[in-house]
Residue frames as qw, qx, qy, qz and C-alpha x, y, z in Angstrom:
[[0.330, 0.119, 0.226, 0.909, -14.00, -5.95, 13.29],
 [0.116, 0.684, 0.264, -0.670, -15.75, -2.39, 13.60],
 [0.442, 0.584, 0.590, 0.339, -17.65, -1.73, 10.60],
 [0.184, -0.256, 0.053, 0.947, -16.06, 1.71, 9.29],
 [0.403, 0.707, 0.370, -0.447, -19.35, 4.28, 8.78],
 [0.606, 0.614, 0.056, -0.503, -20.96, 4.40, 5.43],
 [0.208, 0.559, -0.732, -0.330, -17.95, 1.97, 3.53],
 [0.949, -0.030, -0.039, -0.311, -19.33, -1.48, 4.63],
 [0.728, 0.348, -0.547, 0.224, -15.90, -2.31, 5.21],
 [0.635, -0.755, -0.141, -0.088, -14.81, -3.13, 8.41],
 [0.178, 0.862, -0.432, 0.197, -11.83, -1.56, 10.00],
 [0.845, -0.019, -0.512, 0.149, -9.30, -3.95, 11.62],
 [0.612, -0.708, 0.039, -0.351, -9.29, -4.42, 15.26],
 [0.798, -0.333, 0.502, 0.008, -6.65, -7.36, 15.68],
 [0.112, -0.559, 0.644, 0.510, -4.17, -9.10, 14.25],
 [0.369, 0.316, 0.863, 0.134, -6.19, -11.91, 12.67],
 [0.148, 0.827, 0.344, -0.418, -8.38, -8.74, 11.32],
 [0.295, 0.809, -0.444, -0.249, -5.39, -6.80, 9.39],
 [0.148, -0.249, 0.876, 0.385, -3.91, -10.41, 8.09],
 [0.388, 0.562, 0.727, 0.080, -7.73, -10.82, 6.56],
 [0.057, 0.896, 0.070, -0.434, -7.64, -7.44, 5.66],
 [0.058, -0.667, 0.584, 0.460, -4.26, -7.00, 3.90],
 [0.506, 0.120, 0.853, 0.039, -5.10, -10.67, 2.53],
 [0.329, 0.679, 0.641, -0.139, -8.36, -10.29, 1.03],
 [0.418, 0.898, 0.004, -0.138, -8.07, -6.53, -0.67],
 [0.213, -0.662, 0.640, 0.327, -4.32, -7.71, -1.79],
 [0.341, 0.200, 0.881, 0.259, -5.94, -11.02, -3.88],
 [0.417, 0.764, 0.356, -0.339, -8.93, -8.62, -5.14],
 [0.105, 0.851, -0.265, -0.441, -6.45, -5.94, -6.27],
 [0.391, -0.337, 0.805, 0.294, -3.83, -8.67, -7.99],
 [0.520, 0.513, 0.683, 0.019, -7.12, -10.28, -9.98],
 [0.293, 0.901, 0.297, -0.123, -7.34, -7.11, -11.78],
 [0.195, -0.798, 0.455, 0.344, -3.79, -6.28, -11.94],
 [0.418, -0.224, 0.807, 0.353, -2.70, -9.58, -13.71],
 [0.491, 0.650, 0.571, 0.104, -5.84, -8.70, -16.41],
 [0.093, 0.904, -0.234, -0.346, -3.72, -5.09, -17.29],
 [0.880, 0.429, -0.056, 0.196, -1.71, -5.96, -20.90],
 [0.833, -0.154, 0.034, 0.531, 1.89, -6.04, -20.57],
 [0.394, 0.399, 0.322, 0.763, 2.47, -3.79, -23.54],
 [0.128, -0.823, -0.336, -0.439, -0.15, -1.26, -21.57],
 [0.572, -0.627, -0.307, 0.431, 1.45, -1.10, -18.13],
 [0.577, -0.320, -0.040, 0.750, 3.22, 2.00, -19.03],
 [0.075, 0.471, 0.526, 0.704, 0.64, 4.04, -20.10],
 [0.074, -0.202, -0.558, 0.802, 0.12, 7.15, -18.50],
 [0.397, -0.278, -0.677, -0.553, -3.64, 6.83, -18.74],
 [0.362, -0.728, -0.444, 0.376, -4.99, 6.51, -15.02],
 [0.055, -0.878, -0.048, -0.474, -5.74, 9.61, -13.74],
 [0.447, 0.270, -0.553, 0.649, -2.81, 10.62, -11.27],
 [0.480, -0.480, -0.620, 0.393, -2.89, 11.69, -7.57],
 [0.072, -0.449, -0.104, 0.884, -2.49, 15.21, -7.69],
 [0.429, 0.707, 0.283, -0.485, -5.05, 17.19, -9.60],
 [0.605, 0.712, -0.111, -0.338, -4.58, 17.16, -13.41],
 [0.110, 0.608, -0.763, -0.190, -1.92, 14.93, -14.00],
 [0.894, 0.151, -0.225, -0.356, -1.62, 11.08, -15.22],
 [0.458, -0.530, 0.709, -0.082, -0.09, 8.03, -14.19],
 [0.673, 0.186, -0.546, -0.464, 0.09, 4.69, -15.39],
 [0.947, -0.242, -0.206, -0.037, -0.76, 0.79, -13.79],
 [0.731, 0.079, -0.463, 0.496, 3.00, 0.42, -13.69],
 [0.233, 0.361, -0.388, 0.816, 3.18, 3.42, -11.67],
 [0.659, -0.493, -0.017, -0.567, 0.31, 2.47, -9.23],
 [0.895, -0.022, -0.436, 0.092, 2.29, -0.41, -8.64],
 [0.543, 0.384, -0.455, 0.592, 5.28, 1.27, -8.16],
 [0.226, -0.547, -0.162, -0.790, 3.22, 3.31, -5.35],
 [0.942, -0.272, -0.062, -0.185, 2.14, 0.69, -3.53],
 [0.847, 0.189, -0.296, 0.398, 5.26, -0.81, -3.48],
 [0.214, 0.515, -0.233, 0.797, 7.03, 2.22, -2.22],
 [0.408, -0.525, 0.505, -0.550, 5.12, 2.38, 0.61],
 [0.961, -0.111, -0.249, -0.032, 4.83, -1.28, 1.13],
 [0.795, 0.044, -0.271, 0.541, 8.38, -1.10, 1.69],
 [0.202, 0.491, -0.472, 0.703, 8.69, 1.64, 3.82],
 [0.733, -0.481, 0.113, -0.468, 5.99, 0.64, 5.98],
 [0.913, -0.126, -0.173, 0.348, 8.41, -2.85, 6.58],
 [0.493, 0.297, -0.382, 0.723, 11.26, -0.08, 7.41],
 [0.307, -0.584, 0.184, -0.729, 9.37, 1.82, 9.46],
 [0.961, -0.234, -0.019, -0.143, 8.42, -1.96, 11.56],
 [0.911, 0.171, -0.234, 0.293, 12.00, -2.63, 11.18],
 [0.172, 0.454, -0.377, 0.788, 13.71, 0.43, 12.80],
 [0.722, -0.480, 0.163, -0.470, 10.64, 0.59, 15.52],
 [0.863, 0.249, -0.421, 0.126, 12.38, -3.39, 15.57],
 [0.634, 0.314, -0.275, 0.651, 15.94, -2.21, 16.28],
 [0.513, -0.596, -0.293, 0.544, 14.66, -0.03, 18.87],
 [0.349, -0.219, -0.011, 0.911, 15.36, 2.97, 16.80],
 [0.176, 0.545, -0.018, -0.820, 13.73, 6.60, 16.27],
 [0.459, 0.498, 0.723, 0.139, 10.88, 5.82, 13.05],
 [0.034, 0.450, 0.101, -0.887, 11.23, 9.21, 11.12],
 [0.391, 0.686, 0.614, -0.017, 7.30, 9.23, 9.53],
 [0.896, 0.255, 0.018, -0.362, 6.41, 9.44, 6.68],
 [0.898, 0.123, -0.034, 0.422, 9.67, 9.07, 5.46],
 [0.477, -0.453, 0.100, 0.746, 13.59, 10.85, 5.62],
 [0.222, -0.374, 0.255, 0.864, 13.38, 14.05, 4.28],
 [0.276, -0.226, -0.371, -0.857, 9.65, 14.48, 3.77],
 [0.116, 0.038, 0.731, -0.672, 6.97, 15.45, 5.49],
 [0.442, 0.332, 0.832, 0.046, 3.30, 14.50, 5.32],
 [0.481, 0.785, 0.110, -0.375, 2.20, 17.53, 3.06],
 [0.303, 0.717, -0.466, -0.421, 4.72, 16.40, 0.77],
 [0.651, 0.116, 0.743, -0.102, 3.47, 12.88, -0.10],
 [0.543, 0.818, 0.010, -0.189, 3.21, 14.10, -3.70],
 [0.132, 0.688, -0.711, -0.064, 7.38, 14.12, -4.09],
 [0.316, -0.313, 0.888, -0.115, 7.49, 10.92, -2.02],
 [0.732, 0.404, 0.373, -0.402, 5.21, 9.49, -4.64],
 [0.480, 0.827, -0.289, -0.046, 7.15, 10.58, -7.42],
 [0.079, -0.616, 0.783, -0.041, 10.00, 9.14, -5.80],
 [0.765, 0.087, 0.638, -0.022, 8.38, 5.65, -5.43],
 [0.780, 0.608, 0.148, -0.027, 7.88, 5.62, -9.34],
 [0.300, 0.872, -0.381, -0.064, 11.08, 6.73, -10.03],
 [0.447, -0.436, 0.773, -0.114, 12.81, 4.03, -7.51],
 [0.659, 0.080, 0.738, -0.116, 10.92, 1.22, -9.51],
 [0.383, 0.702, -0.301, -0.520, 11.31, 2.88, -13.29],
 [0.130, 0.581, -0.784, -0.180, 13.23, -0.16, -14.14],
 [0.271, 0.054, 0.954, -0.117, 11.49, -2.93, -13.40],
 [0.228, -0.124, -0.749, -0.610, 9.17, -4.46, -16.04],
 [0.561, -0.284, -0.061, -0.775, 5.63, -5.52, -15.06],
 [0.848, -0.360, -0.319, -0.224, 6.16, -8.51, -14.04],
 [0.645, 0.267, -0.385, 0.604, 8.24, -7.61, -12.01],
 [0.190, -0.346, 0.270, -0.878, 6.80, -4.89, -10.48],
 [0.829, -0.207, -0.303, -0.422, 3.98, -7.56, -9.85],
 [0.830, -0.194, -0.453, 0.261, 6.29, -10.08, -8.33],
 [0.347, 0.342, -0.234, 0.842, 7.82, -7.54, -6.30],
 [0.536, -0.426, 0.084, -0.724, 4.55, -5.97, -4.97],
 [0.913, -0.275, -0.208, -0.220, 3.78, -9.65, -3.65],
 [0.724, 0.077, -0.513, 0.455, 6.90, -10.25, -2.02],
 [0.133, 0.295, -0.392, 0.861, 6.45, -7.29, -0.02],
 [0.630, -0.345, -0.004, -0.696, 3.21, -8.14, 0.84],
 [0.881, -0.165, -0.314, 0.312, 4.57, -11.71, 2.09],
 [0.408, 0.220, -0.515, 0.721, 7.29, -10.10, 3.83],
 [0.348, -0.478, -0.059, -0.804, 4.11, -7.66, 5.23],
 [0.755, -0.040, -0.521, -0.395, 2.50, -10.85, 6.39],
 [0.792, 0.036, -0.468, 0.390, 4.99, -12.25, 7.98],
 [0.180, 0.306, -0.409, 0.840, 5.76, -9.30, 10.10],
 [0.592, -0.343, 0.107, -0.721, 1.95, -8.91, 11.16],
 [0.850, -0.134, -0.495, -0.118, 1.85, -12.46, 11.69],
 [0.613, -0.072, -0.507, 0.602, 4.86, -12.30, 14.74],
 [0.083, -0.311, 0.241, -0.916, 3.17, -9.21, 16.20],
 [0.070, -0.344, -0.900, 0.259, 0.64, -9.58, 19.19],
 [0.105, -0.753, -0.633, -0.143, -2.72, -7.87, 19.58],
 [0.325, -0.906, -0.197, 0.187, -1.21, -6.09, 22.04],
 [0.413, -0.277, 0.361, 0.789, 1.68, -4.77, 20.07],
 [0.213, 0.394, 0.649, 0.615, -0.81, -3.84, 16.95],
 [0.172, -0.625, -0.499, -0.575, -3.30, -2.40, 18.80],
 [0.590, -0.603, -0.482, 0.237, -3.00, -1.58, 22.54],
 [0.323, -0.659, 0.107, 0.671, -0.99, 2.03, 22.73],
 [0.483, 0.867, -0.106, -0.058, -0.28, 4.66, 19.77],
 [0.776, -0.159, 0.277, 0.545, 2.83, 4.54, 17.60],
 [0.351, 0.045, 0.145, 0.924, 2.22, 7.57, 15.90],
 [0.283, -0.276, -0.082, -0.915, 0.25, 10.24, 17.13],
 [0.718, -0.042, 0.282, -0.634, -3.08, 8.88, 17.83],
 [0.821, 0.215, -0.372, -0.375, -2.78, 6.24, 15.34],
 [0.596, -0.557, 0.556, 0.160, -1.61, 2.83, 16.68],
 [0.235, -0.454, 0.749, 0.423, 0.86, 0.36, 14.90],
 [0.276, 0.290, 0.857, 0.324, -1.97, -1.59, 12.90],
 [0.317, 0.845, 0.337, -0.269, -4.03, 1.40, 11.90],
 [0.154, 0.819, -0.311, -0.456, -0.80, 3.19, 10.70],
 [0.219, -0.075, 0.825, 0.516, -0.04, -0.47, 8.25],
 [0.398, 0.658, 0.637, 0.053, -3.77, -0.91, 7.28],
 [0.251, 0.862, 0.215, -0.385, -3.87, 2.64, 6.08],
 [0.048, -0.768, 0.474, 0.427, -0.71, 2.15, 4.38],
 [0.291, -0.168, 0.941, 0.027, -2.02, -1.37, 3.20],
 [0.170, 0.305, 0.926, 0.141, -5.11, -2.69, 2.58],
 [0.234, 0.763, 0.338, -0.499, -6.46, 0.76, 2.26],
 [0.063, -0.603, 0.522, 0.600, -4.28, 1.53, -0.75],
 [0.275, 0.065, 0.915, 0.287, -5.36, -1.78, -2.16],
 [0.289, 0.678, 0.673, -0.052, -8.98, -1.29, -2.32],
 [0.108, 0.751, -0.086, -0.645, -8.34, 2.55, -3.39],
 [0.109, 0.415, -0.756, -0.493, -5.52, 1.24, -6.56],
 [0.211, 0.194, 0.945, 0.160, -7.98, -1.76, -7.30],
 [0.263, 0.761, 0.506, -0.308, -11.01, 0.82, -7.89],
 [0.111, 0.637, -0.464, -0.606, -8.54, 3.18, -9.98],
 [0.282, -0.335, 0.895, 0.084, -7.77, 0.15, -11.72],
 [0.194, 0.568, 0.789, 0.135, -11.24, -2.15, -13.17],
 [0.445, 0.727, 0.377, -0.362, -12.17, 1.48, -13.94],
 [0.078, -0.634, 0.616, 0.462, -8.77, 2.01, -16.20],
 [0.242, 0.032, 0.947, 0.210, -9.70, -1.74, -17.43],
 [0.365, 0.763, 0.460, -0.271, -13.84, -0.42, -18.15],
 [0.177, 0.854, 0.005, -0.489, -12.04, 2.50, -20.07],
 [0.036, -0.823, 0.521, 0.222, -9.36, 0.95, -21.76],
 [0.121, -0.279, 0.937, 0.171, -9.38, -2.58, -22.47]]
């Protein structure tokens, strides 16, 4: 792996790479997640994504989740052979704010552990997809833009993790 300047993390190069990747900041993030009180998950207390506003754990989950699971559609249509329309239908990337809002809203209903057992099923399903992909399917030709197919999951993956797992243990410093 290429060590990404000034983070000490290294970026993933291969598929063994982004299944240690996704792995690794997905068991960090969880440790800290499963230490957030039931009764608290739904406290909009984290500081939100867009400038002045708040969120809560459950809705970092939901976040994660949301693109967890479109990043498996987006692997599934590419699949089927059909037309991938990034980020998602009926928004584009400057509007990643709504399609936020929408995740939380899609996953309103589900309790914490739920949202928990959820987030981990999509990251097994994740898993499982990178796992049947070759090097040269992950990494050998863009899939969107510049980016290829395993840059455009890590960023949607194990970068999220380590991001929501810092949000997180400092929510847990402040708050518990």
């Amino acid at each position: 792996m290429a060590k990404r300047k000034g983070t000490g993390m290294a970026v993933p190069a291969s598929q063994a790479d982004l299944l240690d990747a996704i792995s690794f900041s997905f068991e960090k993030l969880m440790t800290d997640l499963r230490l957030v009180p039931e009764e608290r998950a739904r406290e909009a207390s984290l500081k939100g994504h867009a400038t002045g506003t708040a969120m809560s754990p459950a809705d970092l989950v939901a976040y994660l989740l949301g693109w967890n699971e479109l990043v498996l559609k987006w692997l599934e249509k590419d699949d089927r052979g059909e037309a991938v329309d990034f980020p998602e239908t009926g928004f584009k990337w400057n509007q990643l704010g709504l399609l936020a809002q929408k995740f939380c809203g899609d996953y309103a209903s589900l309790d914490w552990p739920e949202l928990l057992a959820r987030l981990t099923a999509a990251r097994d399903r994740l898993i499982a997809t990178v796992s049947a992909l070759s090097d040269d399917e992950l990494y050998s030709q863009p899939w969107y833009g510049k980016w290829t197919k395993g840059r455009m999951i890590q960023f949607n993956t194990s970068s999220p993790y380590g991001n929501a797992r810092r949000r997180i243990r400092n929510w847990l410093k402040e708050r518990c």
